[in-house]
C-alpha positions in Angstrom: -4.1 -141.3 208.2 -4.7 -144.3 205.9 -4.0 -147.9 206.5 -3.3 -150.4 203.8 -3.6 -154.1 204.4 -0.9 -155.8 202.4 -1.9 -158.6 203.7 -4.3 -160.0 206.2 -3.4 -163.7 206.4 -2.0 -165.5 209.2 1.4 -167.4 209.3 0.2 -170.6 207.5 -2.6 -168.7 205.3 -2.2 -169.2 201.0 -5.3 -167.7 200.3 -4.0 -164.2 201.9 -0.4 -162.8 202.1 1.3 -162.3 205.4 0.2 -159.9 207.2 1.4 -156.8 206.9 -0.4 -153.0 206.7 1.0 -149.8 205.4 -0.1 -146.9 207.1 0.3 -143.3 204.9 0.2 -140.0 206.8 0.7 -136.9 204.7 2.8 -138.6 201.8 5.2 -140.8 204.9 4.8 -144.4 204.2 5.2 -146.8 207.0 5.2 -150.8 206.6 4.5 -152.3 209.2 6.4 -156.1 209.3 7.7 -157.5 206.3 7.1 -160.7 206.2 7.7 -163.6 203.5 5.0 -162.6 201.3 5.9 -158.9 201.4 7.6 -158.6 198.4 4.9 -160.5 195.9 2.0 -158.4 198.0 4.1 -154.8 196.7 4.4 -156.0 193.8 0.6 -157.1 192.9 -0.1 -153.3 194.2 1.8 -151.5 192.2 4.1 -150.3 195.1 7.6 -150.1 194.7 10.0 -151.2 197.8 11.5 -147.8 197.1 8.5 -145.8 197.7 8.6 -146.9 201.5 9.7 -144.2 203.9 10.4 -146.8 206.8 9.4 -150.5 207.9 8.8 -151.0 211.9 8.7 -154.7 212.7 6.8 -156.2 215.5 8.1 -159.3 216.5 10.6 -162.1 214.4 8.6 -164.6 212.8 8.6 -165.5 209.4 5.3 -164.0 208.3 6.4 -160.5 209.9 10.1 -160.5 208.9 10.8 -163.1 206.5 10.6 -160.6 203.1 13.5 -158.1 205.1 16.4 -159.9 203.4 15.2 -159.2 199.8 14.5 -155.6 201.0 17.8 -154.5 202.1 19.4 -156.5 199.3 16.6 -154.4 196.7 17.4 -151.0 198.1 21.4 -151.6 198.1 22.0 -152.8 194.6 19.0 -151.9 193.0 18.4 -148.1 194.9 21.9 -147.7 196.6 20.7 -146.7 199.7 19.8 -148.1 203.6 16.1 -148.0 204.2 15.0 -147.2 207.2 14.2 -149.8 209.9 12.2 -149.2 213.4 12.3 -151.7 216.0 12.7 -152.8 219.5 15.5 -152.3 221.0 15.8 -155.4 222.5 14.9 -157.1 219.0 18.2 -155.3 217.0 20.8 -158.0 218.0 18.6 -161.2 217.5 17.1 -160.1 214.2 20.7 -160.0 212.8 22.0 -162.9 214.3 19.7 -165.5 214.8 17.5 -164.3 211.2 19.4 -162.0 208.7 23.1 -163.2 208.8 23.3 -166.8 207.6 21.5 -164.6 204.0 22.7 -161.3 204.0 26.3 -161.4 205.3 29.0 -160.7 202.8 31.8 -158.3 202.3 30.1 -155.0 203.4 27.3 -156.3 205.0 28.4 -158.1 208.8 26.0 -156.3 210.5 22.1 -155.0 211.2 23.5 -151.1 210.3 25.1 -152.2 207.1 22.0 -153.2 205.7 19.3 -150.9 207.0 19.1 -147.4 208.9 18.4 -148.5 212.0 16.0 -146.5 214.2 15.6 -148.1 218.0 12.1 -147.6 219.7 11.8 -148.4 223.5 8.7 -149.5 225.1 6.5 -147.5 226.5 7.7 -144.2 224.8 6.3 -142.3 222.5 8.4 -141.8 219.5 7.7 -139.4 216.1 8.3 -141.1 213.0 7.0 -138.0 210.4 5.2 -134.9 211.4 1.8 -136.5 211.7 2.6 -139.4 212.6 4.0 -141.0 216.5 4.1 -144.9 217.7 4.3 -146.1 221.2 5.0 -149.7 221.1 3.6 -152.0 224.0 5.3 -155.1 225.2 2.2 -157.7 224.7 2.4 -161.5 225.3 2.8 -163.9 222.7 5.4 -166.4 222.5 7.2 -167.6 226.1 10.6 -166.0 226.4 10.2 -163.9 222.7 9.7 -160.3 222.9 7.0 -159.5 221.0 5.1 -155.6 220.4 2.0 -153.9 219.6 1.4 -150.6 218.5 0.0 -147.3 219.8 -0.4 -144.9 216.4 -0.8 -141.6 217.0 -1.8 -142.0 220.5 -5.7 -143.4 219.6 -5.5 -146.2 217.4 -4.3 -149.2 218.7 -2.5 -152.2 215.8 -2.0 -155.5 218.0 0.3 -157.6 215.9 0.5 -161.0 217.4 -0.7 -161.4 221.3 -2.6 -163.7 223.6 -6.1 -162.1 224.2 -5.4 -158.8 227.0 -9.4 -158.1 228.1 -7.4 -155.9 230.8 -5.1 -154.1 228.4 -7.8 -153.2 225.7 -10.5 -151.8 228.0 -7.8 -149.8 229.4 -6.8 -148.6 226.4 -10.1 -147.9 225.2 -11.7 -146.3 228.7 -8.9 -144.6 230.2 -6.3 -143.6 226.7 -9.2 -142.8 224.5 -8.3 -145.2 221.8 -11.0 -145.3 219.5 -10.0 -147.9 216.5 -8.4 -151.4 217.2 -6.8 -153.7 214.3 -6.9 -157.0 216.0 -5.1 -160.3 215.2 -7.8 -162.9 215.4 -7.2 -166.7 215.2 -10.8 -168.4 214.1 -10.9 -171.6 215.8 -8.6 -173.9 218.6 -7.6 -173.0 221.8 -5.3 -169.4 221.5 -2.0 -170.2 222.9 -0.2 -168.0 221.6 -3.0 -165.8 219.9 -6.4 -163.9 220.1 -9.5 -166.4 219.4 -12.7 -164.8 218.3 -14.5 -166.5 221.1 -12.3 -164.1 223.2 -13.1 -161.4 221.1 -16.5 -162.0 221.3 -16.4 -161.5 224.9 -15.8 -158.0 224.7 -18.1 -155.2 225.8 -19.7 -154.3 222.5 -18.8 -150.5 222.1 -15.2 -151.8 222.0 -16.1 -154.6 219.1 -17.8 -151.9 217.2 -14.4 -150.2 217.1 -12.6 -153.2 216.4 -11.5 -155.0 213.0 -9.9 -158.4 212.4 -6.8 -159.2 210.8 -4.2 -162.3 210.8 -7.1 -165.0 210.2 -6.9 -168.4 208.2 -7.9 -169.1 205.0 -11.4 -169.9 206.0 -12.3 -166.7 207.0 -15.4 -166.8 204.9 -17.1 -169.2 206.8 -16.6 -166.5 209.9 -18.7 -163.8 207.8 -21.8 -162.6 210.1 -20.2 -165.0 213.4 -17.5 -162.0 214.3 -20.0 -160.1 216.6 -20.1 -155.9 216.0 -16.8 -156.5 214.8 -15.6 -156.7 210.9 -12.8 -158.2 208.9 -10.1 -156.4 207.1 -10.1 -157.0 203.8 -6.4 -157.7 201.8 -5.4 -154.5 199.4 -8.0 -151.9 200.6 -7.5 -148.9 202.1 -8.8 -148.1 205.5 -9.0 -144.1 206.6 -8.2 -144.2 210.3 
């Protein structure tokens, strides 16, 4: 399995898209989020919204679902089709409402369905996307009273998205389900409200920072180079073989 970063910036970054990874297992291409900068981040890598099998969003902010409108809208005029869309249950009725509507509503399109192929995931359950490849999604705290997920892929590799730092929920993962990668969010400086801080990262047992990399950081990341412990950044465009 091979992971993509898109993007690797946080919401406010201009240095670095959105970000946004797209995981490849056996020719099945899997975006995961799509947020604003989606669309230029394809585009400067030479991938076509067409060649995605499926996007899974995590959560609906901007910077994770923000680029979805121009999707659906690509792959009905331009490819004549519905692509594929995983998410929460609980997240299908509020992404259409309270995001996509006021853009994409028109004769023929009044509704989530009519723009994608929609494909509900519940928490807690592992679900097969392609033949190599399964997600469990895992109800994680990030914003008060929004639903937010991370993910579980193929059972040993754990993808965050955006969470408050879980000490509890990663050494479980990583002593008791045998997760053995972790793609963390990681906010640089401040107090993490609603987000992982490196200091908190830092306070991790090192055999799990050794199995962890960084992702969703500002634009000063470079001034972080050598301070981020056993673990490493994630670098925007490459390729990561997980």
């Amino acid at each position: 399995m091979n992971l993509q970063m898109i993007g690797t910036g946080n919401a406010f970054a201009k240095k670095y898209f959105n970000n946004n990874a797209l995981i490849e297992q056996d020719g099945f291409k899997l975006l995961i989020d799509f947020g604003i900068t989606a669309p230029l981040a394809l585009y400067e890598l030479g991938i076509g919204m067409e060649e995605l099998d499926a996007v899974l969003v995590t959560h609906m902010h901007g910077d994770h679902v923000g680029g979805l409108e121009e999707y659906g809208f690509q792959m009905k005029f331009k490819h004549g089709r519905r692509p594929v869309l995983y998410l929460a249950d609980a997240l299908a009725e509020p992404l259409w409402e309270n995001t996509l509507s006021g853009g994409m509503t028109q004769d023929g399109l009044e509704r989530l369905e009519d723009a994608f192929d929609v494909r509900l995931l519940r928490a807690g359950d592992v679900q097969q996307l392609a033949p190599n490849l399964c997600v469990e999604l895992l109800r994680t705290r990030h914003i008060r009273g929004k639903k937010s997920y991370s993910l579980i892929l193929n059972r040993d590799v754990f993808y965050s998205a955006d969470m408050v730092f879980d000490r509890e929920l990663l050494t479980t993962l990583v002593r008791d389900r045998g997760v053995r990668r972790i793609f963390h969010e990681v906010q640089l400086e401040g107090p993490g409200a609603v987000h992982t801080t490196l200091d908190e990262l830092l306070s991790l047992p090192e055999e799990i920072q050794a199995m962890t990399m960084l992702m969703h950081y500002a634009d000063n990341k470079d001034r972080f180079e050598g301070r981020t412990g056993r673990m490493t950044f994630l670098e925007q465009g490459s390729v990561y073989s997980i």
